[in-house]
N, C-alpha and C positions, 0 to 999 in steps of 0.2 A: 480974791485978788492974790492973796498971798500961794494960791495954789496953781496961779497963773502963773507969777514970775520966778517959780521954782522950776516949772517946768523949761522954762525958757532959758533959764540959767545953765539947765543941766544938759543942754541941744549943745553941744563944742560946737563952734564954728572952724574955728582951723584944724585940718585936719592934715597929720604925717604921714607922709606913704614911705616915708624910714623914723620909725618908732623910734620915740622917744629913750625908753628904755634899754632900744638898743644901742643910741647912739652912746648914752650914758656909759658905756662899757667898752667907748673908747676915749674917753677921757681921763686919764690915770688919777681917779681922784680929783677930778678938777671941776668947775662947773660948766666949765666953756672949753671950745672945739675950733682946730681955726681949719678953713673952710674956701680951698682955694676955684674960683669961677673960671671955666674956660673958656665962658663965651665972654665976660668983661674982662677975663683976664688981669686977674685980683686976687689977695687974698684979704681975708675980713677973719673976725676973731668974735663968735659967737656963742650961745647957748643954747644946746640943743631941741630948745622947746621954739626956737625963732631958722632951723635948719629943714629945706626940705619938706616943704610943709605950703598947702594952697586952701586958700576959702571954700570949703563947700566940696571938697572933691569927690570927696562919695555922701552927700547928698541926694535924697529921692525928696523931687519935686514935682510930684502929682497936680498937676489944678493949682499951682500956687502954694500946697500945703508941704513946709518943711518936715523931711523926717530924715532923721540920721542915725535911726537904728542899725546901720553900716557901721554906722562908726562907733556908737557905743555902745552895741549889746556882740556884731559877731567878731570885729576886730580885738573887743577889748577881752573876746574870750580866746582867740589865738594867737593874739601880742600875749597873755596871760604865763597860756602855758606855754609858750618859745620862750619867756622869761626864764620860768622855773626850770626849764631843759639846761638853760644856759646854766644856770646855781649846779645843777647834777653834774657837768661836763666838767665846771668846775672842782667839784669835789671827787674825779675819778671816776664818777658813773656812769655807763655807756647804754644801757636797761635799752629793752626793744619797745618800751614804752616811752619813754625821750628821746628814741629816735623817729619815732611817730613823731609825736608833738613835734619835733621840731622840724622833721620835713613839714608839715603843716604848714608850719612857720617859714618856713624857704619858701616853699610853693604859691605862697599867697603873698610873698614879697617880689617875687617874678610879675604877678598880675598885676600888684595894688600900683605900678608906678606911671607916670606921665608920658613914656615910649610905650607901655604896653594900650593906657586910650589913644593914643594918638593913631595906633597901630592898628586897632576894632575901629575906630571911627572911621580913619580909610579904608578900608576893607568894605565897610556897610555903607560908605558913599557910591564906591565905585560899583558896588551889584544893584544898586538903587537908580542909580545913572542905567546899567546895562538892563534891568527892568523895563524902565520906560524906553528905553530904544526897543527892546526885543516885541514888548509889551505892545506898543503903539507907533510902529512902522509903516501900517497904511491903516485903513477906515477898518477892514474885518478884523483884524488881530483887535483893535479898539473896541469894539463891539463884544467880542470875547472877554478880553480882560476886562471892561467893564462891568459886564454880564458876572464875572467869577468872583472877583474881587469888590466890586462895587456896590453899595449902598444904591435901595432901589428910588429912593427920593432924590439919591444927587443923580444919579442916571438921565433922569429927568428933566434936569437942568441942565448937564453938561453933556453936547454930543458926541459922539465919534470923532467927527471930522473934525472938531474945535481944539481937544484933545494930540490927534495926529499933529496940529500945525501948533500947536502949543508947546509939545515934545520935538518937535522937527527944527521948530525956529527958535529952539533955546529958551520959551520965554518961562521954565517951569524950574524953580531953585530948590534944589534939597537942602532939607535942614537934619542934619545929624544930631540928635542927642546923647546926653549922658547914659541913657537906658541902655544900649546895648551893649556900652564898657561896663557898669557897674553889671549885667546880667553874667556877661563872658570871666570877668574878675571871679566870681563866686565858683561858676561853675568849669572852670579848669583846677582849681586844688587840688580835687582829689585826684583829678587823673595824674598831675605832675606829683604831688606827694607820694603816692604809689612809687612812680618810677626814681623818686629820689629814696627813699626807705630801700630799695632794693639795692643799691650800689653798694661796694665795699667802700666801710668809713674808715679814715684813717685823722686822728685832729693834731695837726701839728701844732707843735708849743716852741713859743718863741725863747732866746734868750732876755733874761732880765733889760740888760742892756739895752734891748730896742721893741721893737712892737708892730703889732700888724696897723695898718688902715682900713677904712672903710668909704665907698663912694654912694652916689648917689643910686646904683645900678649894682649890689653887690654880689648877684650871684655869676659867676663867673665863667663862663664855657671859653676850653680851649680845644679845639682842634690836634691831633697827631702833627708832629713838627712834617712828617712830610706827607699830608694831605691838609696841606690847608682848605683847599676848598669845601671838607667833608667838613662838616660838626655838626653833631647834636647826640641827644644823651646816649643812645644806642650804638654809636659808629664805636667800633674797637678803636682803644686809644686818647678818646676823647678826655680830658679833666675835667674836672667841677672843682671850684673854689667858693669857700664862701666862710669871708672871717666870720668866726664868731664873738668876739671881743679883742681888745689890746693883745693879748696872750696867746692867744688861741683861732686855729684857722681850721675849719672842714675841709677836705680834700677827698673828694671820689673819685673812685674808678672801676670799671669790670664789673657786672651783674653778680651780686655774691651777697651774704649778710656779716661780713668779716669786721669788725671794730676795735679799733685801738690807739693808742696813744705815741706819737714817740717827739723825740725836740728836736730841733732842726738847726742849722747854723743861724747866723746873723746874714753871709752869703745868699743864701736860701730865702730868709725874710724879706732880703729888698727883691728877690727874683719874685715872689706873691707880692707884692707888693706893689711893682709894678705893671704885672700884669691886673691886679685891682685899677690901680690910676687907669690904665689903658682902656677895661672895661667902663668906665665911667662917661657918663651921657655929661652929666654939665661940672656937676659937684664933686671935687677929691677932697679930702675931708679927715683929719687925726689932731692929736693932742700937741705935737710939734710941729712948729712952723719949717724949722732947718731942717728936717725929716722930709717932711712935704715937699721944701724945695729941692732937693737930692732928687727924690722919688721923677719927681714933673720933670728935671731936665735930663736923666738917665731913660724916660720913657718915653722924652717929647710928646707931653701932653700938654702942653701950654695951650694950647690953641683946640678949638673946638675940632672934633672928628670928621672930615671929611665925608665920610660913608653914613647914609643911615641908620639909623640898629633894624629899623624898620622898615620895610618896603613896600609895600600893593602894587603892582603891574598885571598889564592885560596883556595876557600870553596869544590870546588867539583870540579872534572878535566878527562875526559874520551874518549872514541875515536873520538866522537859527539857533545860534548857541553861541557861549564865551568860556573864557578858561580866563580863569586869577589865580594867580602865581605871588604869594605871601612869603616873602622873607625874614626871618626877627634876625637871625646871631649875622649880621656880616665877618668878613675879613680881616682881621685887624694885627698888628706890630704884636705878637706874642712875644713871650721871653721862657726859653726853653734852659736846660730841662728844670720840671716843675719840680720842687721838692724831692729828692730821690729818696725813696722809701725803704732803705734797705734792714 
């Protein structure tokens, strides 16, 4: 018994997809974070083990059987070392071994959040939808994919024809699960940790005086002021932000391995700053309330973003084939120029 309810103790149920640990390092010393909503349009004054944070979200639930080995054997070895990368950063060290770990750490904060399943989930509805249209369009294509795909016992049961009219007239509901956000979560790290390790780092450091934030969405792409339309990590131009605590912000740019440190204005900090708030799906989030509210009315963020971060659309759709056109970084209010790096 007692070997039972240890195990059960040691299963977390709530789980952070903005660690703990990190949030802690926006807190100047404090125990609580206040934590402004744009969708209730509120602020509230929290702890950051109560921010950010949903029942079960990475959860594998096979047949009924809980297992959260997600969450506390591979997060709690990469929240680990982005911990200790942070400690190094702090103390001047910049080793091409903490910048691994801590792209890790970035790359697997891009995936682990609530726009990135929301963003797999649609994707794997709409080819699952286009499946069964492609699939089972008249009686032979039926016959086919059941034949390929099909278990030779339910074949048997379920016709062609019943099938076509079952697909034709709506009456067949997909159900999306968790599996293919927790599958996709895992296996994009490496490939975006690569292409974050390869940018030229630069960490700016705030003045004492004031301090970076942090949202619920922190890693940060900006587009070149004058191609908006273009972004993502490869376009010339492009910025990445991503604070790493109160003090201290990441800043990439250009394919290079170049790393260094330098301080930046106050001016400067509310310009990251705001563009942080701007990046933020629901949660803006730091140690000062007055701060915060500066931040939201200089970035007009008060209110929830108009534009999705995320998109799924069906580009082209015809009796033979389909085209899905996936969006994640939309358009958004930047505030230029970012940090000048001179």
């Amino acid at each position: 018994m007692f070997t039972l309810l240890l195990m059960f103790k040691n299963q977390p149920k709530r789980h952070h997809y903005l660690p703990v640990f990190y949030q802690r390092g926006f807190t100047e010393g404090m125990d609580r974070l206040w934590m402004y909503d744009r969708k209730a349009q509120k602020f509230s004054n929290a702890s950051p083990e109560d921010i950010c944070c949903e029942n079960d979200m990475y959860t594998i639930d096979p047949k009924g059987q809980r297992n959260v080995r997600i969450e506390v054997k591979w997060f709690s070895k990469i929240d680990g070392d982005g911990a200790e990368a942070v400690r190094h950063f702090r103390q001047g060290h910049l080793s091409d071994e903490w910048r691994e770990a801590f792209s890790i750490f970035m790359a697997q904060q891009i995936t682990r959040t609530p726009v990135f399943r929301r963003s797999i989930m649609a994707s794997q509805r709409i080819m699952a939808e286009e499946f069964l249209r492609l699939g089972f369009s008249d009686v032979e294509r039926a016959r086919r994919t059941m034949e390929h795909y099909g278990d030779s016992q339910d074949t048997e049961k379920v016709s062609p024809e019943s099938m076509v009219e079952a697909v034709t007239d709506g009456h067949l509901k997909i159900e999306i699960t968790e599996a293919p956000f927790l599958k996709h979560m895992i296996e994009h790290v490496e490939f975006l940790a690569r292409w974050l390790h390869s940018f030229n780092w630069t960490i700016l450091k705030a003045p004492k005086e004031t301090g970076f934030i942090i949202c619920d969405y922190p890693f940060v792409l900006i587009p070149p002021k004058t191609r908006l339309t273009l972004a993502g990590f490869k376009y010339p131009g492009t910025v990445m932000l991503f604070p790493i605590d109160r003090c201290m912000c990441l800043h990439m740019e250009g394919r290079g391995w170049a790393t260094r440190f330098i301080s930046i204005s106050k001016g400067n900090v509310r310009l990251v700053n705001q563009n942080i708030a701007v990046n933020s799906e629901r949660f803006i989030i730091g140690p000062n309330k007055t701060q915060l509210e500066g931040i939201i009315a200089r970035s007009t963020t008060a209110l929830p973003d108009t534009n999705a971060r995320a998109t799924v659309e069906m580009v082209m759709a015809d009796a033979d084939e389909c085209l899905i056109k996936m969006t994640f970084w939309p358009i958004r209010n930047y505030f230029y120029p970012i940090a000048p790096l001179a």
